[in-house]
C-alpha positions in Angstrom: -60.4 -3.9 63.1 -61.6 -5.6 60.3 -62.3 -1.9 58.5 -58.4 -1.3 59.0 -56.9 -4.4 57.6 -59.7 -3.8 54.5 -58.2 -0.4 54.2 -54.5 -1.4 54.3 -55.3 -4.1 51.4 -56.4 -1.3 49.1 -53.8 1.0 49.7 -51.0 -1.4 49.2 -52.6 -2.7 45.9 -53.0 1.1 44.5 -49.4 1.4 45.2 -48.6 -1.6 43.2 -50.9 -0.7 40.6 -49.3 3.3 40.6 -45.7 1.5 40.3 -46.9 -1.2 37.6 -48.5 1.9 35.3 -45.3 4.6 35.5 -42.2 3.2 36.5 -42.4 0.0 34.5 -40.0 0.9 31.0 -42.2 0.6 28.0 -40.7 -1.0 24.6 -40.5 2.1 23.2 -39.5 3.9 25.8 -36.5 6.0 25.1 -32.7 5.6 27.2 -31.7 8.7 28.2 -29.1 9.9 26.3 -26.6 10.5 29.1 -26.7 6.8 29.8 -25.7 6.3 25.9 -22.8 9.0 26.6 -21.5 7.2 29.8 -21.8 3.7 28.1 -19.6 4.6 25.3 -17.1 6.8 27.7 -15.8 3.6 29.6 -13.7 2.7 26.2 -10.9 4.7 26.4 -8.4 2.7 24.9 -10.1 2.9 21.1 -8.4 4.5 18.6 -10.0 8.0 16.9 -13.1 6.8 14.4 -13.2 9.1 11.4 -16.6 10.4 10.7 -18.3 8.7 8.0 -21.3 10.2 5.3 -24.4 8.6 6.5 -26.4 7.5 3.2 -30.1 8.1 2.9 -32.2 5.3 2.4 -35.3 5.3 0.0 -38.6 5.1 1.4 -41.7 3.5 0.1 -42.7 6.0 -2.6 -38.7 7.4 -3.3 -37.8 4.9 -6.1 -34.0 5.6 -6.1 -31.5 7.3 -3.2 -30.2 10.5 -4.3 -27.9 10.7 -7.4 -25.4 12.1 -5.5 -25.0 9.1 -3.4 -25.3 6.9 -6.1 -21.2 6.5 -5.9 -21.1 6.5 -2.6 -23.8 3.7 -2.3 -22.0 1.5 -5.3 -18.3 1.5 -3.2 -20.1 0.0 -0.4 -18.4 -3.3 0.2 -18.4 -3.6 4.3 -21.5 -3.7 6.1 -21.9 -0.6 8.0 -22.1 -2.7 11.8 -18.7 -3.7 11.2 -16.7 -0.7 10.1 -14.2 1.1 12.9 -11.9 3.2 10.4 -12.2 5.4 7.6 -9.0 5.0 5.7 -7.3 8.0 3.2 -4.9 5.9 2.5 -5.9 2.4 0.8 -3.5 0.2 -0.3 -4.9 -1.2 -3.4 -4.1 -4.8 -4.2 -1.7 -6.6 -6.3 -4.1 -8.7 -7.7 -2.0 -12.1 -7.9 -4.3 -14.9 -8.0 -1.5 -17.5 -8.2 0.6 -19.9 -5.7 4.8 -20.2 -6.0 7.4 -22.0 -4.4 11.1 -21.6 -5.4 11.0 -21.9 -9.1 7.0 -22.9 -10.3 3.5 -22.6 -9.6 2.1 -25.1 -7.3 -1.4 -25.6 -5.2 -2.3 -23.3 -2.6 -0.4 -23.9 1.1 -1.8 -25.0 4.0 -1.4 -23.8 7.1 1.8 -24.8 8.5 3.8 -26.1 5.2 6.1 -24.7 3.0 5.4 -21.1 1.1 2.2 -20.5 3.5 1.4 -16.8 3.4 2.3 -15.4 0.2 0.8 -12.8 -1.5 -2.7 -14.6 -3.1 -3.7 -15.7 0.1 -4.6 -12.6 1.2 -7.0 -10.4 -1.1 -7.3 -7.1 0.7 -8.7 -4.4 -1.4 -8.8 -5.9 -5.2 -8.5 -3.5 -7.5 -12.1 -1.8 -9.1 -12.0 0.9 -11.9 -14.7 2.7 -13.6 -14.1 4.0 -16.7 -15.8 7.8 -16.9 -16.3 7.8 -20.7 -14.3 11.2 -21.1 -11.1 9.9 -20.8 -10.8 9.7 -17.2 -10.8 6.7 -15.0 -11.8 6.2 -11.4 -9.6 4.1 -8.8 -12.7 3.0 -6.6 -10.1 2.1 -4.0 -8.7 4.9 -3.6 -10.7 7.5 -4.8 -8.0 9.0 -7.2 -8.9 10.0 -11.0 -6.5 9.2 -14.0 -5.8 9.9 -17.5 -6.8 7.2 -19.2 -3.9 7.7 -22.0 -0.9 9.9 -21.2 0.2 11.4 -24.5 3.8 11.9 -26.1 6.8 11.5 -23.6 8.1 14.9 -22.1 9.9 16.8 -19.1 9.2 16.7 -15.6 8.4 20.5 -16.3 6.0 20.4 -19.4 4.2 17.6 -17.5 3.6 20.2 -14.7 2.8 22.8 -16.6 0.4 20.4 -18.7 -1.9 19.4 -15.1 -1.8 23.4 -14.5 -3.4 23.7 -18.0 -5.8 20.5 -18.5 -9.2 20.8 -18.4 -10.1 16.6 -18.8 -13.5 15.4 -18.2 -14.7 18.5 -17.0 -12.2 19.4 -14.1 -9.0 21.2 -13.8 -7.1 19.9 -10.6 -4.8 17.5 -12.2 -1.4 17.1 -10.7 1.3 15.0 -11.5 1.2 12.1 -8.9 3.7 11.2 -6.2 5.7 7.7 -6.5 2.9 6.3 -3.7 0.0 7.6 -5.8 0.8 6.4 -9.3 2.6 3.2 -7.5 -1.1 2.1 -6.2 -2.1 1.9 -10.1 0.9 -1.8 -10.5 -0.3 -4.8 -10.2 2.1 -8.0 -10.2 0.3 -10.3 -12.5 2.3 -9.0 -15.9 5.4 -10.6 -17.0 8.7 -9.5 -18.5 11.0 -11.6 -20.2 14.9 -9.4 -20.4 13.5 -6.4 -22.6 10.4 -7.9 -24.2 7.1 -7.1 -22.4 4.9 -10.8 -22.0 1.9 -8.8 -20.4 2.0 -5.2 -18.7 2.1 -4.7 -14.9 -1.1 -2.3 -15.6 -4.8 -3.2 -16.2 -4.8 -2.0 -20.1 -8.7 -2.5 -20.0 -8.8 0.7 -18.7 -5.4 2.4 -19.1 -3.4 2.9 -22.6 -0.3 2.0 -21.9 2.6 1.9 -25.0 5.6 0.1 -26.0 9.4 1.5 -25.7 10.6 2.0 -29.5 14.6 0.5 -29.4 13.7 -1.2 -25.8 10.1 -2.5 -25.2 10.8 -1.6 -21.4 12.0 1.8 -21.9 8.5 3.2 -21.5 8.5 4.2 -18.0 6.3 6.6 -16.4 7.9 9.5 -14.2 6.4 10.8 -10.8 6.7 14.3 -9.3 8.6 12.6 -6.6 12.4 13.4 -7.2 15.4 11.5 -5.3 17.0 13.4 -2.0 20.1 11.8 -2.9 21.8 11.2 -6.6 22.7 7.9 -8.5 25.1 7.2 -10.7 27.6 9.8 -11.5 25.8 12.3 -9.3 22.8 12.5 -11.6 20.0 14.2 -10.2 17.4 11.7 -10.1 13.6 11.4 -10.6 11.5 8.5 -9.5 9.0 6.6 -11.6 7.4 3.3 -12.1 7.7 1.0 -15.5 4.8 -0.8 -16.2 6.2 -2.7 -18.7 8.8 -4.8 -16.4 7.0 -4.3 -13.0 9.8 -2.2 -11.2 10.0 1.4 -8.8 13.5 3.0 -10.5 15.5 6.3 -10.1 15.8 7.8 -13.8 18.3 10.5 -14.7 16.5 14.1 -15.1 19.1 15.1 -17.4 20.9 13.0 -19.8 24.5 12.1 -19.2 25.6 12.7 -22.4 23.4 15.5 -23.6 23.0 17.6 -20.3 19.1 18.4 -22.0 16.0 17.3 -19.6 15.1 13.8 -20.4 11.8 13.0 -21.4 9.5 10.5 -20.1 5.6 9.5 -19.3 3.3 10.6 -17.6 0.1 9.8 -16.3 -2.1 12.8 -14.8 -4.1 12.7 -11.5 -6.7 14.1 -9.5 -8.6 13.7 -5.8 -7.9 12.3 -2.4 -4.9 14.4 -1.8 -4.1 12.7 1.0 -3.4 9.7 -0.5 0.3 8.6 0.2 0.5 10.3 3.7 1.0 8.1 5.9 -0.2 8.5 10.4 1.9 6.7 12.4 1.4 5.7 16.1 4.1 3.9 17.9 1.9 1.7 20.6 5.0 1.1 22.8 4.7 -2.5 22.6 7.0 -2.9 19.5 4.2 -2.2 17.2 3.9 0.7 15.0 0.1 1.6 13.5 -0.8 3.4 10.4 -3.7 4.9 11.0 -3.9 6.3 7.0 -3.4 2.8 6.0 -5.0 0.2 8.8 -1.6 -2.0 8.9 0.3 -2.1 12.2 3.9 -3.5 11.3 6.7 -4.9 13.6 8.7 -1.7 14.8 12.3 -3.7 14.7 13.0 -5.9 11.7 14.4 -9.4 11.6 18.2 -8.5 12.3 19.1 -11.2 9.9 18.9 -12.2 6.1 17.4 -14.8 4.8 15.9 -16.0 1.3 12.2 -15.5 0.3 10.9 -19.3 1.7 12.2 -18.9 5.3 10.6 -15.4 5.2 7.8 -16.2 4.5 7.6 -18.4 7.5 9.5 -16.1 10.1 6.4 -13.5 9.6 4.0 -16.4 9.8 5.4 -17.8 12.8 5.7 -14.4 14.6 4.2 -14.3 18.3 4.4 -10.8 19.0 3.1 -8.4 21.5 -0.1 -10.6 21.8 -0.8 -11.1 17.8 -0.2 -14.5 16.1 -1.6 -13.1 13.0 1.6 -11.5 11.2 2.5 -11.8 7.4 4.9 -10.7 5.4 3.8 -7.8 3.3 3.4 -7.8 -0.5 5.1 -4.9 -2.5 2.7 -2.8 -1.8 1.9 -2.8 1.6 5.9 -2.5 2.1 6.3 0.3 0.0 3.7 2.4 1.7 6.5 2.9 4.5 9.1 4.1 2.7 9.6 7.9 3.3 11.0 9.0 0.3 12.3 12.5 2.0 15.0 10.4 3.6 18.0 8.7 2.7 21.5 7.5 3.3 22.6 10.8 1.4 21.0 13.5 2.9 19.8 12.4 6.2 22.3 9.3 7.1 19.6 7.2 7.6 17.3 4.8 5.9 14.4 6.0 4.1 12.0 5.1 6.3 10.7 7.0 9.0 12.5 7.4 12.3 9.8 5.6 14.7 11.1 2.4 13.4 13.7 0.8 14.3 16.3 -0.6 10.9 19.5 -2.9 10.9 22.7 -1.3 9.2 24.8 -3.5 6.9 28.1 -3.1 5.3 28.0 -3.0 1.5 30.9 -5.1 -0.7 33.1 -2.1 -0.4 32.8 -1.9 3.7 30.4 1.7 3.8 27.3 1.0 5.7 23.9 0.8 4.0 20.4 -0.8 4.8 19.1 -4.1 3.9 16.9 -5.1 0.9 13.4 -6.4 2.6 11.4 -8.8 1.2 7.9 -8.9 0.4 5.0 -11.8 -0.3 5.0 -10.7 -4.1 6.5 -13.0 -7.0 8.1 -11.1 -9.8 7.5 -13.1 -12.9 10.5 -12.0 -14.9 13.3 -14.0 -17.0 13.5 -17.5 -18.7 12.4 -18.8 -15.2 9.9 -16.3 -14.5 8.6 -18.0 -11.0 11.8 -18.1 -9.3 12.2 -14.0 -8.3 10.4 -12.3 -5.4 10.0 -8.8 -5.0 11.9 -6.7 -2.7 12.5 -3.0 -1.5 15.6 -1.3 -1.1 15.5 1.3 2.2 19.2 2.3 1.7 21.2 2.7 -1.7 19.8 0.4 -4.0 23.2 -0.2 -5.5 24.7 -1.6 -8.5 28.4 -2.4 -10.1 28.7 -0.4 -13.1 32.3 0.4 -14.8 33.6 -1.2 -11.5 32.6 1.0 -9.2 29.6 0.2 -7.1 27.3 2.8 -7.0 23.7 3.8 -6.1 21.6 3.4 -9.2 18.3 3.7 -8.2 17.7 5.2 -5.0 16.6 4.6 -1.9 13.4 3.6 -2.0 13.3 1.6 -5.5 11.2 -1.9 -6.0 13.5 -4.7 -7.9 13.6 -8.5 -7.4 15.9 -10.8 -6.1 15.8 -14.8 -6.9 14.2 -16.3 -4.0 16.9 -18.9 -2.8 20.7 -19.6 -3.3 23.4 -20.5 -1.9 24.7 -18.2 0.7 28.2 -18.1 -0.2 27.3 -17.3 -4.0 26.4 -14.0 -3.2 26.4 -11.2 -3.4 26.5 -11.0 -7.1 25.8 -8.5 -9.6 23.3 -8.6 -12.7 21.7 -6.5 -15.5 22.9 -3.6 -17.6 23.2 -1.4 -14.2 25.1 -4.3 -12.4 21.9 -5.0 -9.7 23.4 -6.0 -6.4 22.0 -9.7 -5.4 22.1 -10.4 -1.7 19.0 -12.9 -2.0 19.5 -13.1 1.8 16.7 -10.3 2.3 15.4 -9.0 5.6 11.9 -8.9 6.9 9.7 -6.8 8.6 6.3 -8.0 9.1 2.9 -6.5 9.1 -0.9 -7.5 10.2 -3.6 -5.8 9.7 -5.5 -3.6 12.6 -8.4 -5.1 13.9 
């Protein structure tokens, strides 16, 4: 009897012992990968991760990485843990630094007071250059090369003939850019006083950037990016960005009084073609997601005018679809919506694309048109240069000249409105092209995706 119970003893401890040596996991013990594949199955609801370069590391007797990931490796800004999207589409910043109310600079806001959530509170993307040494500089936002210096002024067809012919810095796939491409190069910390340029609307440590001869703001710089529609007296119309007084105009291709192709800057670029495009997603909660630019925006807009303070705090104050964290754009951010194939011309609609949702307005003559928006961005311009704000125009961005209201610019143009007034003032009319002022500006909001 006692033989047995010995016997038992032993046999129960080798199968302890047995279990203890196999089954127990060890630290280095692999999971088995189909346990990784099910793990990461159960999200279903995350949005498409675009595959990402995976940089070498040096090891103990490799001094440097590779030379070829040398750029790579230098652009790194976000720790690798924390990135979800790739984006082809950066918008780069506008780099204001400073704080405004109405009509001067003041302190930065708080949370909660007046003029909370303008444009320097949120630094997204700062601009970075490098300058190549060949005449070339690199947008390390972006990823897109420029000519540093852009020549003598010509015609939208010698300038594409010119990037079919350049060989610059050692490659020959220049282009001229698109309005969103050579748009991404503003920033909003020049001034313009009337026609005298106070500083440019360009970094000029890296770009050359000149003067206009009778006008110091008739040196604009033309895009490939031509108007659907016309302006003025039926003027076919190219679209281009001045530098000098910080503003996105249509420009006459021929001139009105000559009928010969009108000459005009430009600046030459290469890489990340699919910079401008934008991917939208409508999430059927109201909210519509760029995937190209990582900014989901409100899909309907405000439905109502009003000046640049109370947007300001209409975005900020938004409580949407579960998101308290809504803003209203800067320039830039705003005009990366714009569709610039559309227009009130050619398509009867806004120039925006269809999976939002846009208020109609009537114009001073009656005919329906769409609403200037606002956006975050001061425009310091005039004898009071704090007291503008920047807005974009998605229908006819109109004007009174010989006193006919007209399109002027085009759908799609940047210009500025003062930020507050009283209501029954306007609209008015100002500027050689009779600007239309509303100053009661509409809003669409936008957050960033998390």
């Amino acid at each position: 009897m006692k033989r047995s119970i010995i016997l038992i003893i032993v046999a129960v401890v080798a199968l302890l012992v047995y279990f203890l040596v196999f089954y127990t996991p060890s630290p280095d013990r692999e999971i088995p990968q189909q346990t990784i594949e099910n793990e990461a199955s159960k999200d279903t609801h995350r949005l498409p991760v675009a595959e990402e370069k995976i940089l070498p590391t040096a090891s103990p007797d490799q001094e440097e990485v590779p030379s070829e990931y040398q750029d790579d490796i230098e652009e790194e800004t976000t720790p690798a843990a924390s990135k979800v999207y790739t984006y082809g589409y950066k918008i780069v910043d506008t780099n204001v630094l400073s704080y405004y109310n109405n009509n001067s600079v003041i302190y930065e806001p708080s949370v909660g007071t007046s003029f909370y959530g303008q444009d320097a509170q949120y630094q997204i993307n700062n601009p970075s250059y490098t300058n190549n040494g060949d005449g070339t500089i690199t947008d390390k936002v972006t990823g897109l090369m420029w000519q540093k210096d852009m020549g003598e002024k010509m015609t939208l067809e010698e300038a594409l003939a010119k990037a079919r012919n350049l060989n610059l810095g050692g490659h020959s796939d220049w282009r001229v850019p698109t309005i969103k491409e050579l748009y991404s190069l503003i920033i909003f910390t020049g001034r313009v006083q009337g026609e005298k340029a106070v500083s440019f609307f360009i970094n000029t440590n890296y770009f050359n950037h000149p003067l206009g001869d009778e006008r110091e703001i008739d040196a604009q710089t033309w895009s490939s990016t031509e108007y659907v529609g016309r302006t003025m007296q039926n003027d076919e119309t190219i679209f281009g960005v001045n530098f000098v007084d910080g503003r996105i105009k249509g420009y006459p291709k021929y001139d009105p009084r000559t009928r010969q192709l009108n000459k005009m800057y430009f600046r030459l670029v290469r890489g990340n073609t699919d910079y401008g495009e934008n991917s939208f997603i409508d999430n059927g909660d109201g909210t519509i997601s760029d995937l190209a630019t990582g900014l989901m925006w409100q899909k309907e807009d405000s439905k109502e005018g009003m000046d640049w303070e109370d947007a300001l705090s209409y975005a900020n104050n938004l409580n949407s679809t579960g998101h308290n964290d809504w803003r209203l754009p800067n320039t830039k951010e705003l005009q990366s919506i714009v569709d610039y194939s559309r227009s009130p011309q050619t398509t009867n609609s806004a120039a925006i694309s269809p999976i939002f949702n846009i208020s109609s307005i009537l114009d001073p003559n009656g005919k329906t048109n769409y609403p200037f928006f606002w956006t975050s961005t001061t425009h310091l311009d005039g004898i009071d240069p704090e007291s503008h704000a920047v807005y974009i125009c998605f229908g006819e961005c109109q004007g009174r000249m010989m006193g006919n209201l007209m399109d002027v610019h085009g759908a799609g143009a940047q210009r500025s409105d003062p930020k507050s007034g009283n209501r029954g003032n306007y609209p008015q009319y100002f500027g050689p092209q009779g600007d239309i002022r509303y100053v009661y500006n509409y809003v669409r909001a936008v957050r960033n995706i998390e």
